[in-house]
C-alpha positions, 0 to 999 in steps of 0.5 A: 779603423784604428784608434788614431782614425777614429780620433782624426773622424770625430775632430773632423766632425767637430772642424764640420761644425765649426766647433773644433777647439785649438790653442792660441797665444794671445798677441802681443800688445793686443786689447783686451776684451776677452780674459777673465782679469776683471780687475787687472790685477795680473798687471797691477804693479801695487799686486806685483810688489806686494806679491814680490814681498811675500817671495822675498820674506817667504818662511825658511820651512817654506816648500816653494815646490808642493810635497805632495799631496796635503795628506801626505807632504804638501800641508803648511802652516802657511796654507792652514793660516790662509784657509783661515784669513780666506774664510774669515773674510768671507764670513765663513765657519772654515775653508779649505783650498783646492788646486782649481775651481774644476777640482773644488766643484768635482771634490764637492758634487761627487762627495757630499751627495749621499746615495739616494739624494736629489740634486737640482740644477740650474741648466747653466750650470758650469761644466765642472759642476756637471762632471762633480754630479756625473760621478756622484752618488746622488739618486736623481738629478734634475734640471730647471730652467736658467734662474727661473724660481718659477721653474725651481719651484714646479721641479722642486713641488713634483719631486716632493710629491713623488717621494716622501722622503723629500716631503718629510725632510729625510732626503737630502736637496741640493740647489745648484747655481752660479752667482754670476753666470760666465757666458751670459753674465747674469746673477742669479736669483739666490734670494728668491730661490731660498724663498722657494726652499724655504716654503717647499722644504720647511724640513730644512733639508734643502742645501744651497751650493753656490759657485761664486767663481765670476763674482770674486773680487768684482761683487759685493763688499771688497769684492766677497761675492754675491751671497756676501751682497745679499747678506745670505752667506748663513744659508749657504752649505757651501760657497766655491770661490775661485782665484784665477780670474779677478784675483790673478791667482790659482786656486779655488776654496770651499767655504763650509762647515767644518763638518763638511771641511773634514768629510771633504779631506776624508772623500773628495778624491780631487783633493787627496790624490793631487798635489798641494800647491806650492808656497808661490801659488799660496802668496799669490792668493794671500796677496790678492785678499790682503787688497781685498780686505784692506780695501784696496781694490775697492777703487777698482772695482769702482772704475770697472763699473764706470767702464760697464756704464760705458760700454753699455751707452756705446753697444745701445747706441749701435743702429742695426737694420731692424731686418737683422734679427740674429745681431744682439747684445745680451748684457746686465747693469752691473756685469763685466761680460757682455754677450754679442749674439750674432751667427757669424762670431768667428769672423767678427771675433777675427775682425776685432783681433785683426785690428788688435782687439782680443774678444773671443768667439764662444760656440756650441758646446760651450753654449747652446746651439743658436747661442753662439756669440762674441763674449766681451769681457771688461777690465779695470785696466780698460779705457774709455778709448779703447772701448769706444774703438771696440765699438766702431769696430763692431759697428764698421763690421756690421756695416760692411756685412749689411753692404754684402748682404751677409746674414747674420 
């Protein structure tokens, strides 16, 4: 068999169980219920003046092509300055900026561990993080069960007692979680984790490292995340906050020590051998944290609760046959993403977009087998009107499935 058959083989096995992945173009005109542009600010014309500004009086020196890498040409006053309005926003020592949230969680996880470390994971944690801890250093990785401080507390006590290094304080302890959970929407627990940690690892060798790439500029005060909520950000070691969801940007930054900031330039191979963002994608994200910071998006984030509300009263308005068992709606007070659990996500994921409604089907890997559903996701820019149809399209779906005897 060549190569080429082999790779035609395990896509064909992947078409087999409907989880073969393709890319689409997004209609034109459509509604939608599926990006991660929380706040619209991708279509906000006060974000697209403001952006307009800072590339209209863009410094002489400024490269709008990248360089090279920081280490090499790709460094700027205007990125240092940035790093530092990002951190001092955040209530952070410093920051440093990658090219993604992929490459900061691969910087961060293959890095900062040291040899022989123990790193415990939540077990939804995101596909980054795991590829970060596939090429670390770390001794020992082990998984507890998704937010659960019970479950953390039962790993965490059986890893202390099998070594003594952990007991006494000498061994690293790495916490991983996301403050807002991509698929399920749900926030972590980070209070009583550290609660946890506190009274296992009274050595303070404990270390949280905490992706708060869902909550950015939708959590929190002006939209500073979860920690930032809670008022943890000091037993933090290190915070990743990514621009290309709610912030209409690219990019993500490492909050932490500055320590930590050096060791990251001197080792996180994501970083050194990659190039530098250029001076557009640096004003891009300049911009959304100067709305951050002066309040501007407050309003929005306001509205996007007022749109959470709603469709949470309309989704729990929806009588389903309580025959049906495998038709359900995963949702939290105050999350934008809601999970519409069903066997049957594709065809009601083509349903909605038939009828010009963007919501996507979300299968296994992606998520657990058995877990496959329709992940809906609200915008600022959404209206109650169009929720209220995406709703009578779901429920005029699930009526013509029970008219056909479908299983679900």
């Amino acid at each position: 068999m060549t190569l080429v058959d082999s790779l035609k083989t395990a896509l064909a096995r992947r078409e087999a169980k409907e989880a073969r992945r393709s890319l689409t173009l997004v209609p034109q005109g459509g509604r939608d219920f599926s990006s991660n542009d929380f706040l619209s600010l991708s279509t906000s014309p006060a974000y697209r003046d403001r952006y307009l500004g800072h590339l209209n009086n863009a410094p002489e020196n400024a490269h709008f092509a990248s360089g090279g890498s920081r280490l090499l040409d790709g460094n700027s006053a205007y990125a240092e300055e940035l790093e530092r309005f990002v951190a001092a926003f955040h209530e952070a020592p410093t920051a440093l900026l990658f090219n993604s949230g992929y490459d900061a969680n691969v910087g961060v996880l293959s890095s900062i561990p040291q040899p022989g470390d123990l790193i415990l994971y939540d077990e939804l944690i995101h596909a980054s993080i795991h590829e970060g801890m596939r090429l670390s250093r770390a001794g020992k990785r082990k998984m507890f069960a998704h937010s659960s401080p019970m479950a953390l507390r039962e790993v965490l006590k059986a890893e202390i007692e099998a070594d003594r290094d952990v007991q006494n304080g000498t061994r690293n302890v790495f916490i991983l979680v996301e403050s807002i959970y991509s698929m399920d929407g749900d926030m972590a627990p980070i209070k009583e984790f550290i609660e946890v940690v506190d009274d296992l690892l009274p050595g303070g060798n404990g270390y949280f490292i905490v992706d708060e790439a869902h909550a950015t500029g939708v959590f929190g005060p002006r939209g500073a995340g979860v920690v930032q909520q809670l008022g943890v950000q000091n037993r933090m070691f290190i915070r990743v906050h990514t621009f290309g969801k709610a912030l209409a940007s690219h990019g993500a930054m490492v909050l932490c020590g500055p320590e930590t900031r050096d060791y990251l330039i001197n080792y996180a191979r994501s970083l050194i051998y990659t190039t530098a963002l250029g001076f557009p994608f640096l004003a891009s994200i300049r911009t959304a944290y100067e709305l951050l910071s002066s309040g501007e998006t407050e309003q929005l984030q306001e509205r996007l609760q007022q749109l959470i509300r709603h469709l949470h009263r309309r989704l729990g308005g929806l009588k389903v046959d309580p025959s049906v068992t495998l038709f359900e709606v995963d949702h939290f007070p105050t999350s934008p993403i809601f999970s519409i659990r069903t066997s049957q996500p594709r065809l009601l994921a083509s349903h909605c977009r038939t009828h010009g409604y963007i919501a996507r089907a979300i299968m296994s890997p992606t998520v657990p087998e058995g877990k496959e559903r329709v992940r809906v996701c609200l915008h600022a820019g959404n209206t109650e009107e169009e929720i209220d149809g995406l709703v009578e399209l779901i429920r005029g779906w699930l009526d013509s499935c029970f008219r056909l005897g479908a299983k679900l």
